[in-house]
N, C-alpha and C positions, 0 to 999 in steps of 0.2 A: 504494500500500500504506500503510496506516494504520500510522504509529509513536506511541509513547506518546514524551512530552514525555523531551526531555534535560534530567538536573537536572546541571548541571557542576561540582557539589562532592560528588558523590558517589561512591563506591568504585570502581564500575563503570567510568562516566566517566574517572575520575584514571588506570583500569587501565592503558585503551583510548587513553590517550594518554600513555603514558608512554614513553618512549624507547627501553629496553631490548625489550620487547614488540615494537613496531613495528619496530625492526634487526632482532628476531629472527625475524619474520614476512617480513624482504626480505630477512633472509637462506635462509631457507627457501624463498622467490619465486626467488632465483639458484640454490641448490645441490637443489633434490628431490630427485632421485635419492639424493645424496650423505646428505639429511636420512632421508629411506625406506629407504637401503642403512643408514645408523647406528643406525636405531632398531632395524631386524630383527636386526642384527649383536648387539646387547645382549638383546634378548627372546630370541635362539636359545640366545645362549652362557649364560643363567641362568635366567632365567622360565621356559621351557619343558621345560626338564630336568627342572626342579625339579618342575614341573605332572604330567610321565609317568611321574617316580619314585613321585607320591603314587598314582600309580594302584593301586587295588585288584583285588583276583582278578587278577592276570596274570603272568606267567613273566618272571620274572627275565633272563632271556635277550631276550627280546620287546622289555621296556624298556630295556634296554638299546642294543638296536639302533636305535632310535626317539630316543632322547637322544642315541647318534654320527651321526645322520641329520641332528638339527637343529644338532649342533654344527659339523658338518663344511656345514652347509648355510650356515649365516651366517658363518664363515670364506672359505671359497670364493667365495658372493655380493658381500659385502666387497671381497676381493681384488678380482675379476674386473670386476663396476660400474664401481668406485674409476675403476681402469685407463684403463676407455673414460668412466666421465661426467664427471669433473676435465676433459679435454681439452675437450668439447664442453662445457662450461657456462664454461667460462674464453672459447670461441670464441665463445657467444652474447652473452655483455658485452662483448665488442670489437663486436661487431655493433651493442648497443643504445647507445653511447657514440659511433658513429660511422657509423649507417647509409650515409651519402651515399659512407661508401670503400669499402663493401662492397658494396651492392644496387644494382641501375638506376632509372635516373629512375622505369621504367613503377610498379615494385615501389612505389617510396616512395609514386607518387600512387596506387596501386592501395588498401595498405593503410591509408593515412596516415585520421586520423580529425581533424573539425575542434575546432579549444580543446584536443586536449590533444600532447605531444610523440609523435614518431612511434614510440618504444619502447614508450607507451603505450597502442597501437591494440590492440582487442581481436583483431582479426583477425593481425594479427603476432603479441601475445602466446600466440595461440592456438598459432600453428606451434611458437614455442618450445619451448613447454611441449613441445608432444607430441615435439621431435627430443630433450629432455632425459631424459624419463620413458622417450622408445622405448628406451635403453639396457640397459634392464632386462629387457626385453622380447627384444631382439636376443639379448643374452646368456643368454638362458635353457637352450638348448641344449648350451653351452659348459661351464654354470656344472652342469646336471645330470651331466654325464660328469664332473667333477672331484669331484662331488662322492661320487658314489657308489662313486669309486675309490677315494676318502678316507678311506668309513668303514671299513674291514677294519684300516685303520693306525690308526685312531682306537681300535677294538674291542682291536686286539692292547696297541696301548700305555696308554691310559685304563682301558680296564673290565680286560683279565687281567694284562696287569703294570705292576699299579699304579707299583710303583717306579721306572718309569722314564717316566709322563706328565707330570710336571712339564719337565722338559728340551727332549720334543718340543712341549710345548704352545707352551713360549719360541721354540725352532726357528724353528715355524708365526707365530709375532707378529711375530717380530725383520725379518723381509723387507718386511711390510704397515705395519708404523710406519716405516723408514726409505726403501721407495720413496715418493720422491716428483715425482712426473711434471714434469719440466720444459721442457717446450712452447715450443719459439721458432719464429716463422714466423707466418706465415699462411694455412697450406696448409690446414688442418682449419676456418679462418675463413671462407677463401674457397669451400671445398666446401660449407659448411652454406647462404653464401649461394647458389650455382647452386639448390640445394631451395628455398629460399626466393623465388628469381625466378620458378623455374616457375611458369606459370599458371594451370597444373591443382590445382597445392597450393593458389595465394592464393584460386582462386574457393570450394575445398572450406573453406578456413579465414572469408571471409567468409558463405559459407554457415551455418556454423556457430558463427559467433563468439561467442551468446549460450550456446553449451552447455562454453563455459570451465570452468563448475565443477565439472562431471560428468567431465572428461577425466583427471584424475587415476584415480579410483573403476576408468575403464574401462579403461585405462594398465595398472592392478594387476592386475584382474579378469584380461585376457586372459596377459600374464605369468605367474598362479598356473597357467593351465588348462594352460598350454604345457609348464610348468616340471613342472608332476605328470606331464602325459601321458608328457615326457621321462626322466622322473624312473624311471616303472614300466617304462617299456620298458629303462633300465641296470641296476635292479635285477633282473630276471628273466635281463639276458645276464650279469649278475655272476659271477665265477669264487672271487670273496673271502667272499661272504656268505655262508650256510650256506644249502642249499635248504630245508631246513623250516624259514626263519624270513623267504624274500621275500615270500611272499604277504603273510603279516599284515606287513609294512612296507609292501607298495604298497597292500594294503587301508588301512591307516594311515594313508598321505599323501593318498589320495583321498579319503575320508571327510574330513578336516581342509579339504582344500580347498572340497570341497562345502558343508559346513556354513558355514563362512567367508565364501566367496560370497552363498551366500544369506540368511547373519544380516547380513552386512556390507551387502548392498543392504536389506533391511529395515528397518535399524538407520537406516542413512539416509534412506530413504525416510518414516519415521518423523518423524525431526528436519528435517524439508528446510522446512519451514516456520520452524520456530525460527530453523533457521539462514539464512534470507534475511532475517526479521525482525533478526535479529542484527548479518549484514551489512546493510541499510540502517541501522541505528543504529551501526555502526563508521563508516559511510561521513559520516554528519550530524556527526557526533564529531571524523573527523579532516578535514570540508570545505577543500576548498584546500590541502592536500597535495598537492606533484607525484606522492610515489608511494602513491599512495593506492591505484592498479591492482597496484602490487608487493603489498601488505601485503595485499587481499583475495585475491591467488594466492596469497598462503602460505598463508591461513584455507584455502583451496579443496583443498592440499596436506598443510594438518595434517588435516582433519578424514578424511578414508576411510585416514589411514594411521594415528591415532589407534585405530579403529573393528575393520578388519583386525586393526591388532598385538594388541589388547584380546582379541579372539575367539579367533585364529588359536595368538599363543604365550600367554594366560594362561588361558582359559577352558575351550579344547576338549582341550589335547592327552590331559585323563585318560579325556573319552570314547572322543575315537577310537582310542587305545590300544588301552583296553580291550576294542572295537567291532571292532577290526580282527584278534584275536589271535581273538578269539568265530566273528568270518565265518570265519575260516580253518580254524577246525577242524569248525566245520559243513562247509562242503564239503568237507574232506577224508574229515568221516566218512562225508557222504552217497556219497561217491565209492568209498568201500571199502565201502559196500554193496551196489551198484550191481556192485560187479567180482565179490563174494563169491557176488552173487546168479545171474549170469551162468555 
């Protein structure tokens, strides 16, 4: 691939190798989850509120249930992630700091790649990632049932009495700020390595070792599909929500999702040339760097949760809002045609 010349006094350059960047990008490499659980926790709890409140033509009631949706949804996720990816990404650096006490011979020489360390094998790094990301994914099901039990408490304290949402809102914080998970052992160490020894994992992970950068994007992708499917099926057995306002909420969250999805694959698919061109010019910049595999997993990790959050909590929520209140009373009305006509 053709790169244009590196000028090394230039802005770009000086960015790309500056320190803070680069930590921030292996720190991003070690915690994903933790980095994609925190950006969504801040888009849900402000951006996104704020995006279905401007929404026009729509019932007050409507947006409102849509805003304790996403508020209760990035609380929960937060919470819930937190929980399970801290333990398993604290487990994965003892692994990559000490393979030899955790994995078998066959493991090391299976994944190990030549000239660089073996944390740095892309076929390893590959497992990582996906036992890190999968967390999200796991808990989707978990994280829909807590959530949508959530918003009726959200609804009764936040939107009708106001006067007393400040209080529970602190409630809701005070337990997520001061748990903090502390993990002694090596049980959750030593389990992540059995995954990692199997054989059926490392041939599927050297199979695929070159599509590293894609597995975040599809990590997300199938998590969002799960987490709505989940998500419509609590809200229609909901006993808290009011029945003529789930529809246009599961219409709501599907639409958001759909759109998402396929602006987010687009939007990449778009840039995926930039950005290899990009990354080989990060890679010539930071040559001879040990972690130089960490800091393009972070690019690989910022860039579809950049792209998602962008679409998903700032751009969409005032259509499919809007979209979703619109479907529902189309089929409601066509529906009491339909019975009148009868």
């Amino acid at each position: 691939m053709a790169i244009q010349k590196i000028n090394p006094n230039s802005f770009s350059t000086k960015l790309l190798k500056n320190k803070r960047v680069l930590s921030t990008l292996e720190k991003i490499s070690d915690h994903g989850t933790s980095f994609s659980n925190g950006t969504s926790l801040v888009m849900s709890l402000a951006v996104r509120p704020i995006s279905i409140f401007a929404t026009p033509n729509t019932e007050k009631e409507n947006k409102q249930y849509a805003a304790a949706n996403s508020i209760c949804s990035g609380i929960i996720k937060f919470g819930i992630v937190e929980a399970v990816a801290l333990p398993i990404e604290s487990a994965i650096k003892r692994i990559d700091k000490n393979p030899q006490n955790f994995l078998n011979g066959k493991t090391l020489q299976n994944l190990k790649e030549p000239e660089k360390v073996f944390a740095e094998a892309k076929s390893y790094k590959l497992i990582t990632q996906v036992l890190k990301l999968g967390t999200g994914f796991l808990t989707a099901i978990p994280k829909s049932m807590l959530t949508i039990a959530l918003i009726p408490i959200i609804m009764d304290n936040l939107f009708i009495k106001k006067q007393k949402s400040k209080p529970k809102n602190q409630d809701n914080k005070t337990p997520q700020q001061n748990q903090k998970p502390n993990f002694t052992g090596n049980y959750i160490t030593k389990s992540l390595s059995k995954i990692i020894d199997n054989s059926k994992v490392q041939n599927l992970a050297i199979k695929y070792r070159n599509k590293d950068k894609d597995i975040a994007k599809h990590m997300t992708a199938g998590t969002d599909i799960l987490l709505t499917a989940s998500s419509a099926y609590r809200i229609n057995q909901s006993s808290g929500i009011k029945d003529n306002r789930k529809k246009a909420l599961i219409y709501n969250n599907i639409i958001s999702t759909a759109i998402t999805l396929v602006g987010g694959y687009a939007i990449d698919s778009a840039i995926k040339k930039r950005t290899e061109n990009f990354i080989e010019k990060f890679k010539i910049i930071n040559a001879g760097d040990p972690k130089i595999t960490k800091y393009v997993e972070g690019i690989n990790i910022l860039r579809p949760a950049i792209i998602f959050a962008a679409i998903y909590y700032g751009i969409l929520p005032m259509f499919s809002t809007f979209m979703g209140e619109k479907i529902d009373k189309y089929i409601e009305k066509h529906s009491t045609e339909k019975s009148l006509n009868k």
